[in-house]
PAZAPA-4460 file (N, C-alpha, C; in steps of 0.05 Angstrom, whole numbers, plus 32768, in hexadecimal, padded with zeros to 4 digits):
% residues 215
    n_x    n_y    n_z   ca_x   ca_y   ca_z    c_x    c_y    c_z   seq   type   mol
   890D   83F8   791F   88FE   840F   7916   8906   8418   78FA     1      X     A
   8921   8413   78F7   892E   8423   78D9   891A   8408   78C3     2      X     A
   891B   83F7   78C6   8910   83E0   78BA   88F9   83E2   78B4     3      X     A
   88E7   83EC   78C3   88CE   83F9   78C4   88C0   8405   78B0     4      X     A
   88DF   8424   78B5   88E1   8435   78A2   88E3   842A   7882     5      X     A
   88E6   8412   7881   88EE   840B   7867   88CE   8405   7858     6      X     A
   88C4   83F2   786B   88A8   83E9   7869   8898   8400   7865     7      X     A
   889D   8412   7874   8885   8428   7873   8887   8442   7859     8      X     A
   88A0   843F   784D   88AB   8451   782E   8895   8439   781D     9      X     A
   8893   8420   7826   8890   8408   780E   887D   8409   780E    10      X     A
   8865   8413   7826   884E   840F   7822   883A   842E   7820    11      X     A
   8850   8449   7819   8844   8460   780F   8841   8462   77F5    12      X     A
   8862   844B   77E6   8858   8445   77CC   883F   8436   77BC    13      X     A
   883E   8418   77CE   8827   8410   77CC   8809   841E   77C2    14      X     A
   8806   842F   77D9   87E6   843B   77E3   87F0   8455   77C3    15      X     A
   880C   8460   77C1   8802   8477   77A8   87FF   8473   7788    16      X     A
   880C   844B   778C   8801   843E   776C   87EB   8434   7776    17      X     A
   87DC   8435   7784   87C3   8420   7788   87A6   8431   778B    18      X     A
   87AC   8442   779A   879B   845C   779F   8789   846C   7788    19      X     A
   87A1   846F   7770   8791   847E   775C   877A   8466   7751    20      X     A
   8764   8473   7746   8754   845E   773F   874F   845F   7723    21      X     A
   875C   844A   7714   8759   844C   76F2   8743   8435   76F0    22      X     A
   873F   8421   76E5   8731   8410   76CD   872E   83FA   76E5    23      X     A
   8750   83F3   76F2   8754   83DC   7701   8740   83DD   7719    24      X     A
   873C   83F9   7723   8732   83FF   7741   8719   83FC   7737    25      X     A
   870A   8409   7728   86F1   8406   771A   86E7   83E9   7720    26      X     A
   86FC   83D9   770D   86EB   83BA   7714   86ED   83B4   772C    27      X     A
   8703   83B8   7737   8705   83AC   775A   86E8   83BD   7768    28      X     A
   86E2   83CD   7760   86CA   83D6   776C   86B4   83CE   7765    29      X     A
   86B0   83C6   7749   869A   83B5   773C   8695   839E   774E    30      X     A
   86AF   838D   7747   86A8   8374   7760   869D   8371   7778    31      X     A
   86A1   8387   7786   86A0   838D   77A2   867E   838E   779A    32      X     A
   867C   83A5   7790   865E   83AB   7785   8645   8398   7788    33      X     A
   865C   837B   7773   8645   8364   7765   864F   8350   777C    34      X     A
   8668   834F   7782   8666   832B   7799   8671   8335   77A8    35      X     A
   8675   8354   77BB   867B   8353   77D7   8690   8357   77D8    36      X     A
   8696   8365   77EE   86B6   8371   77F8   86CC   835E   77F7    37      X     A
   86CA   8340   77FD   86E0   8335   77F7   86E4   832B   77DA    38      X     A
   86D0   832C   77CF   86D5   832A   77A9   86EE   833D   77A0    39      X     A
   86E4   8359   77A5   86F1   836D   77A1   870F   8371   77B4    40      X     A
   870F   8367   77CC   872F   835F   77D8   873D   8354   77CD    41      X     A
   8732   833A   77BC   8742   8327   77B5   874E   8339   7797    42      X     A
   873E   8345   7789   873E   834F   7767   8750   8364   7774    43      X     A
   874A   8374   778D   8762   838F   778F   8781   8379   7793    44      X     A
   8784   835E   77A0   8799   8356   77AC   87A0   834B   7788    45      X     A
   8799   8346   7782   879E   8341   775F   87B4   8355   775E    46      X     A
   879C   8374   7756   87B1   8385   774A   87C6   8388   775E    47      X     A
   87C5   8384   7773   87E2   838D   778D   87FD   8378   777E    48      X     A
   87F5   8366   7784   8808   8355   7777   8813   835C   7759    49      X     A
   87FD   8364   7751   8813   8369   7735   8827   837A   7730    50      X     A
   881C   838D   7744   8827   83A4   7749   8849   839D   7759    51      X     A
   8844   8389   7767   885A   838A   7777   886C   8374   775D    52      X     A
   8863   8367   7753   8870   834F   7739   8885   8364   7728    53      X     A
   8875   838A   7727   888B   8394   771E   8897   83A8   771E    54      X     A
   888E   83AD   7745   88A0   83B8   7754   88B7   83AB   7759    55      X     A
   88BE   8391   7759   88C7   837C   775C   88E4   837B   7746    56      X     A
   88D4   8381   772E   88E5   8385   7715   88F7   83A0   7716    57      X     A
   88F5   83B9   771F   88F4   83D0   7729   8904   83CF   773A    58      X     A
   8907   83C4   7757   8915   83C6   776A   8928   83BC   775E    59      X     A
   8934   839F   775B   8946   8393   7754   895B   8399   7737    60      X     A
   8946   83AD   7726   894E   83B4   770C   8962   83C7   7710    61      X     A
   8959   83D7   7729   895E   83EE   7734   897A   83E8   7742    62      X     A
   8982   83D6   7750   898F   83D6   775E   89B2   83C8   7747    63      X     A
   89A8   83B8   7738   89BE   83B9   7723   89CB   83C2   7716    64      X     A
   89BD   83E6   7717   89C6   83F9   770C   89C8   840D   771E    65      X     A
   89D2   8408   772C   89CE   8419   774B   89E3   8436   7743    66      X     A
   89FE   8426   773F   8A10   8439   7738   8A09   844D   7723    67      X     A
   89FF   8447   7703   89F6   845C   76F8   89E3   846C   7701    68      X     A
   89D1   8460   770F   89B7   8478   7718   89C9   8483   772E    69      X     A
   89D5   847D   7739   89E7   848D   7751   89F5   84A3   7742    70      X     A
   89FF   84A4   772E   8A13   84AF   771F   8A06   84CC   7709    71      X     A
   89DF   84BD   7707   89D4   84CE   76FF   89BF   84D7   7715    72      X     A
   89B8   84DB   7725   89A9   84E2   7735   898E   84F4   7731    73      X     A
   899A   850A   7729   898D   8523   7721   8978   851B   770D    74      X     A
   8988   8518   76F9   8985   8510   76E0   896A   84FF   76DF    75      X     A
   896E   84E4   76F3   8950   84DA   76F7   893E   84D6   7705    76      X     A
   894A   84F2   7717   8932   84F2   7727   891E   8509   771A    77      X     A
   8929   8513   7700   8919   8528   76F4   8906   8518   76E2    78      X     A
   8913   8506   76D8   8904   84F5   76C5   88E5   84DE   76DB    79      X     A
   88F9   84D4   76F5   88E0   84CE   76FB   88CE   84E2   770A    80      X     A
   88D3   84F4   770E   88C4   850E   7711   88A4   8517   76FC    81      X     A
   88BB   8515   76E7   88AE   851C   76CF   8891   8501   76CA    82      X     A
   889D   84F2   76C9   888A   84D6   76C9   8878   84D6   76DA    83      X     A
   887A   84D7   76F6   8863   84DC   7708   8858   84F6   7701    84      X     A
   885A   8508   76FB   884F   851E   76F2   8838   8519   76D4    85      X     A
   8848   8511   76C8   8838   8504   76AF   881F   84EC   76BE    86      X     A
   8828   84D9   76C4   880F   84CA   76D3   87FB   84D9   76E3    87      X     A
   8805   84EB   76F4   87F2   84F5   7703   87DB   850A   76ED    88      X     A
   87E0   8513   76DE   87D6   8523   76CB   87BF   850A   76BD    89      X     A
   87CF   84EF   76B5   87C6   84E5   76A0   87A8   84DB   76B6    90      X     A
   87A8   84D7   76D0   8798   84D1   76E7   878B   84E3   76E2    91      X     A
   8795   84FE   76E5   877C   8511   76E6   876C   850E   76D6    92      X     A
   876E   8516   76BA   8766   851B   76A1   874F   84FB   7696    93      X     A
   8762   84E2   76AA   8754   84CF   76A0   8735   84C6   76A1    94      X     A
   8725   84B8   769E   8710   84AF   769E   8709   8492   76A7    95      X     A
   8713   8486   76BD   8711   846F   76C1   86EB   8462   76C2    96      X     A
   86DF   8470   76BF   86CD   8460   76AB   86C3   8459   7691    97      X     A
   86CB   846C   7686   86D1   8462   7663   86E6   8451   7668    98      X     A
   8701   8459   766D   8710   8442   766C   8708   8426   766E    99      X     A
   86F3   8427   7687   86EA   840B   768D   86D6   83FE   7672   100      X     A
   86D0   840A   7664   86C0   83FE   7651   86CF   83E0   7640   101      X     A
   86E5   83E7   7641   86F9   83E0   7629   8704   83C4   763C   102      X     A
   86F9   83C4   7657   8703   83AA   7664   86F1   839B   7667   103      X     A
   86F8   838B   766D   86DE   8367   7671   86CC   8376   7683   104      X     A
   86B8   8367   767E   86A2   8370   7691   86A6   8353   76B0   105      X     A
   86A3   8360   76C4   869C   834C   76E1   8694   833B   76D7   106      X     A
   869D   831B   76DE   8689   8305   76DC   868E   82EF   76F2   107      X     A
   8680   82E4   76F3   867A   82D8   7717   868B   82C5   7716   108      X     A
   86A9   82CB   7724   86B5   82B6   7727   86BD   82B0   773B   109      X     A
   86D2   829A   7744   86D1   8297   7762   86EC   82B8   776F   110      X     A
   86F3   82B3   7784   8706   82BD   778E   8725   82BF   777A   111      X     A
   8728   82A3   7776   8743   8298   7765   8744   82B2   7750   112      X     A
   872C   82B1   7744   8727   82B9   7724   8723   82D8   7730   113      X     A
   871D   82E5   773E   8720   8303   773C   8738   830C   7749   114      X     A
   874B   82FB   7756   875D   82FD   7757   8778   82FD   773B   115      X     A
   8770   82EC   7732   877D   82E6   7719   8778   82FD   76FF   116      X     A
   8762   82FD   7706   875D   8318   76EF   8769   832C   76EE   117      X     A
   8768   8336   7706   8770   8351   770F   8790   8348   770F   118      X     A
   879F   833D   770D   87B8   833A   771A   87C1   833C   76FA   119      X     A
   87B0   8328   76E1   87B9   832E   76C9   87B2   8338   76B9   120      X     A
   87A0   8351   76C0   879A   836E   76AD   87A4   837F   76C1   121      X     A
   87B0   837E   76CC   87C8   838C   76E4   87DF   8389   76D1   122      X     A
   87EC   8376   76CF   8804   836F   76C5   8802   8379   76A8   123      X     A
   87EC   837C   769F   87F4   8380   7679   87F6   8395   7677   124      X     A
   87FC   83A3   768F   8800   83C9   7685   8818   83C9   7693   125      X     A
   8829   83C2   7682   8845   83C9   7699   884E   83E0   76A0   126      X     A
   883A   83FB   769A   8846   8414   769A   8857   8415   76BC   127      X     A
   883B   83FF   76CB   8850   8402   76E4   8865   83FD   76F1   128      X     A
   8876   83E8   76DE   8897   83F5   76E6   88A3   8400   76E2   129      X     A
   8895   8415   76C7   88A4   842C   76C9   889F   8439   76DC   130      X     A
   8881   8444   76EF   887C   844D   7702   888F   844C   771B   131      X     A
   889E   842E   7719   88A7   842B   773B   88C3   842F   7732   132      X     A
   88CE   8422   7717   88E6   8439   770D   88EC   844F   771B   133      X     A
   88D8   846A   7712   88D2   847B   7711   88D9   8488   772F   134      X     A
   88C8   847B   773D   88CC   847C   775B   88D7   847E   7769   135      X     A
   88E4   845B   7764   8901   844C   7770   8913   8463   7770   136      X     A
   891C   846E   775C   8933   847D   7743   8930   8496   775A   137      X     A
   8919   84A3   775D   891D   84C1   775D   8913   84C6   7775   138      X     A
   890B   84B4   778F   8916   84B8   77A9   8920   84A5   77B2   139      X     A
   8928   84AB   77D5   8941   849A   77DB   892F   847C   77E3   140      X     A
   8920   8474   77E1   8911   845E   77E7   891F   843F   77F7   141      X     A
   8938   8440   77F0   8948   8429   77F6   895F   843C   780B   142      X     A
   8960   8459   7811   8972   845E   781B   8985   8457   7801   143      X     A
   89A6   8465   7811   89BC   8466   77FD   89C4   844D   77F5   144      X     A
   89C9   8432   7806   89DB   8420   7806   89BD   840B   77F6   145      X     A
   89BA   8407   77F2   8997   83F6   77F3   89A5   83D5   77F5   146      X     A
   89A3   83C4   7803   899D   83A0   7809   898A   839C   77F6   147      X     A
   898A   8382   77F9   8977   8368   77F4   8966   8367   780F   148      X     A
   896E   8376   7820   894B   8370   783E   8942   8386   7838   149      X     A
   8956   8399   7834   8949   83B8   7827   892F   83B7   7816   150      X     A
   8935   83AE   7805   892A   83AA   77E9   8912   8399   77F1   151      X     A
   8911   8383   77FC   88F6   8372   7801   88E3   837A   7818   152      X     A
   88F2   8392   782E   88DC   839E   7837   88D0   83B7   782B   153      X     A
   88E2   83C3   781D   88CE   83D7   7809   88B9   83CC   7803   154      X     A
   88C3   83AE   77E6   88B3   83A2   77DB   889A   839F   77EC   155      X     A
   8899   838C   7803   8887   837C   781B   8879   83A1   7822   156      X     A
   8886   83A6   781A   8872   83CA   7826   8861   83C4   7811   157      X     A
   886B   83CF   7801   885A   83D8   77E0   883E   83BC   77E5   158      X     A
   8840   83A7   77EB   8838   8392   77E5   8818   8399   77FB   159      X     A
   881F   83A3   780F   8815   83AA   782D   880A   83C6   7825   160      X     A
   8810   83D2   7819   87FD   83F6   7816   87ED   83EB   7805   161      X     A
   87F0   83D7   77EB   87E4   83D5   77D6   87C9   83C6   77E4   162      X     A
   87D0   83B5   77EB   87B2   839F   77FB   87A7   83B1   7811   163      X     A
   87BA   83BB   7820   87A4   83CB   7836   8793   83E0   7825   164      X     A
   8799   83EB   7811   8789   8402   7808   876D   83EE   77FA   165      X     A
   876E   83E1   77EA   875C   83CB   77E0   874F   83BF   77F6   166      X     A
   875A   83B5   7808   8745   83AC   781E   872D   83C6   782D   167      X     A
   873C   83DE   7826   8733   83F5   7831   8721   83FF   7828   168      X     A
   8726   83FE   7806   870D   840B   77F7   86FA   83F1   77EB   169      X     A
   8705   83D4   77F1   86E9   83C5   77F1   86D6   83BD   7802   170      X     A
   86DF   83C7   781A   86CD   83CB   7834   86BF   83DE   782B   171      X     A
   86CC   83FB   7830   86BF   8412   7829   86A7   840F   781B   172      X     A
   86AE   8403   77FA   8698   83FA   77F0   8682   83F0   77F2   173      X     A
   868B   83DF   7801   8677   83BA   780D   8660   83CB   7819   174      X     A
   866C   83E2   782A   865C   83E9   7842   864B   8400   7836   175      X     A
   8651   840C   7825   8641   8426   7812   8638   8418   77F9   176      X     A
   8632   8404   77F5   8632   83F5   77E1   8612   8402   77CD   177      X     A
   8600   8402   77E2   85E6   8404   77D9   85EB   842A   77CB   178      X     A
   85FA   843E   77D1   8602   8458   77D0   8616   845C   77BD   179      X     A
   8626   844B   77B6   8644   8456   77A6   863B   845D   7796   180      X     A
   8646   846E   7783   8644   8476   776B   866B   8475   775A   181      X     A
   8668   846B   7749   867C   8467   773D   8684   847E   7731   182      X     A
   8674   8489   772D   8680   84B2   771E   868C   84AF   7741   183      X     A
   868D   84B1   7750   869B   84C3   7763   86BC   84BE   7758   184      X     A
   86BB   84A2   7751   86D3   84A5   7749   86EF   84B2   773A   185      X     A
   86E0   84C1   7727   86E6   84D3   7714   86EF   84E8   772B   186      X     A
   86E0   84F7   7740   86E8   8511   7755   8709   84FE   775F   187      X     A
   8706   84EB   7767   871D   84D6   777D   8730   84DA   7766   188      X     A
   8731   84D4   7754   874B   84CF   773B   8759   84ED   7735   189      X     A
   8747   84FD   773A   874B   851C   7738   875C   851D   774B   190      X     A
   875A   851B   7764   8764   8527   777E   877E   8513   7778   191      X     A
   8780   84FD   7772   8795   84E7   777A   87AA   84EB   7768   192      X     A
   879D   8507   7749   87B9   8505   7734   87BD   851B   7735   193      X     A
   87AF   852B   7746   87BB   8548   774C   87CE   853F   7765   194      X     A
   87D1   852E   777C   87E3   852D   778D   87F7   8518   7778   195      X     A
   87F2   8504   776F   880D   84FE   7763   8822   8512   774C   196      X     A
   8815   8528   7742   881C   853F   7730   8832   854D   7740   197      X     A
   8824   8555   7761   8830   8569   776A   8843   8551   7770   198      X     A
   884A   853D   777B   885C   8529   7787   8874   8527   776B   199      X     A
   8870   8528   775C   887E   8527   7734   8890   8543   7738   200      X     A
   8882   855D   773B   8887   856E   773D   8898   8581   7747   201      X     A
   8897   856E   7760   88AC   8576   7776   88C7   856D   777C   202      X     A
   88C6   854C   776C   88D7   853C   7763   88EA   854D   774F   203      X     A
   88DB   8551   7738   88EB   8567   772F   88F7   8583   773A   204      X     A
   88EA   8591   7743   88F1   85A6   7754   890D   85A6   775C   205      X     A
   890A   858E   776F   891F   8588   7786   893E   8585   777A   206      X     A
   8938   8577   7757   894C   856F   7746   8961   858A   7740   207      X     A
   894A   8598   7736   8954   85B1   772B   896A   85BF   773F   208      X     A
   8956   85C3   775D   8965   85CB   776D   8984   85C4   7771   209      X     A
   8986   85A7   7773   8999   85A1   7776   89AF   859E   775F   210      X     A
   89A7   859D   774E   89B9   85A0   772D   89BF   85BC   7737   211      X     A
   89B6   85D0   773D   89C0   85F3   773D   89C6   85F0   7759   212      X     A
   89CE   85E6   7769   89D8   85E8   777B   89D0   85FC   7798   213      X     A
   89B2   85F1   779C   89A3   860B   77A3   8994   85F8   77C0   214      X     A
   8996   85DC   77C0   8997   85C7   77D8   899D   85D2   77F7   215      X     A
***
């Protein structure tokens, strides 16, 4: 069951990098749009993976420096506080369809190839290991002691929230397909960077508390 617990921290992270919908979700929805719900599984399992390539970097980066982040605690869990707070804002405020202008347009490829796409215009924004940095750093995610089985069921979480949410919203799609409207997305990015804001926020909060001794 505690094992479980490891999987199921790995796969709340997953679903809250995968969930907000920027540029990446846009196309995974395009696809779905133009060749069908499993086009768009395969292009969301793209970005999952990339995601996990540097969660991956993140966990392990994390754990080599275990002792200093132990030593600063406070310290970064304000900073990754501060960072999810900044993202969630930059979510709100953003425009993931202008954004989308500035990326390739859909073009009919097999499975391989929208997989591949997505996995490497995923990867060229590495803002997201600072994201799982961020994370990792400023809750207990691994528990105190964190392993190597620790660490790869987080990971195998993250890997598991990220594809179930993509399989979720390219069904969703598949099946409203003739109805979607891609503005809705703009209301979804709203709601998804106002909960990662308050999640930033509280991170901080909690810091303060405990620097003043108020825990």
């Amino acid at each position: 069951m505690y094992d479980l617990a490891y999987i199921l921290r790995g796969v709340g992270i997953g679903l809250m990098v995968s969930v907000p919908l920027g540029p990446m979700g846009v196309l995974i929805i395009q696809k779905t749009l133009q060749k069908g719900a499993l086009s768009g599984f395969f292009a969301g399992m793209g970005a999952s993976f990339a995601d996990l390539f540097y969660a991956t970097i993140a966990a392990f980066g994390l754990g080599l420096v275990m002792d200093t982040i132990q030593a600063h605690a406070t310290v970064l869990q304000i900073i990754g506080g501060i960072c999810l707070l900044a993202l969630g804002l930059k979510i709100y405020f953003g425009n993931p369809l202008k954004q989308l202008k500035s990326r390739q347009k859909v073009t009919k490829t097999g499975l391989l190839g929208d997989f591949l796409s997505l996995f490497f215009l995923t990867v060229s924004s590495p803002i997201s290991v600072v994201v799982f940095l961020a994370v990792f750093a400023g809750t207990p995610v691994f528990g105190d002691s964190p392993t190597f089985t620790v660490q790869i069921m987080v990971l195998a979480g993250v890997l598991l929230g990220g594809t179930s949410w993509w399989y979720t919203l390219s069904t969703i799609v598949n099946i409203f397909r003739k109805k979607f409207k891609l503005r809705l997305l703009i209301t979804i990015n709203r709601i998804t960077g106002l909960v990662i804001s308050a999640l930033g926020g509280i991170l901080v909060i909690l810091a303060l508390f405990t620097s003043l001794g108020l825990h």
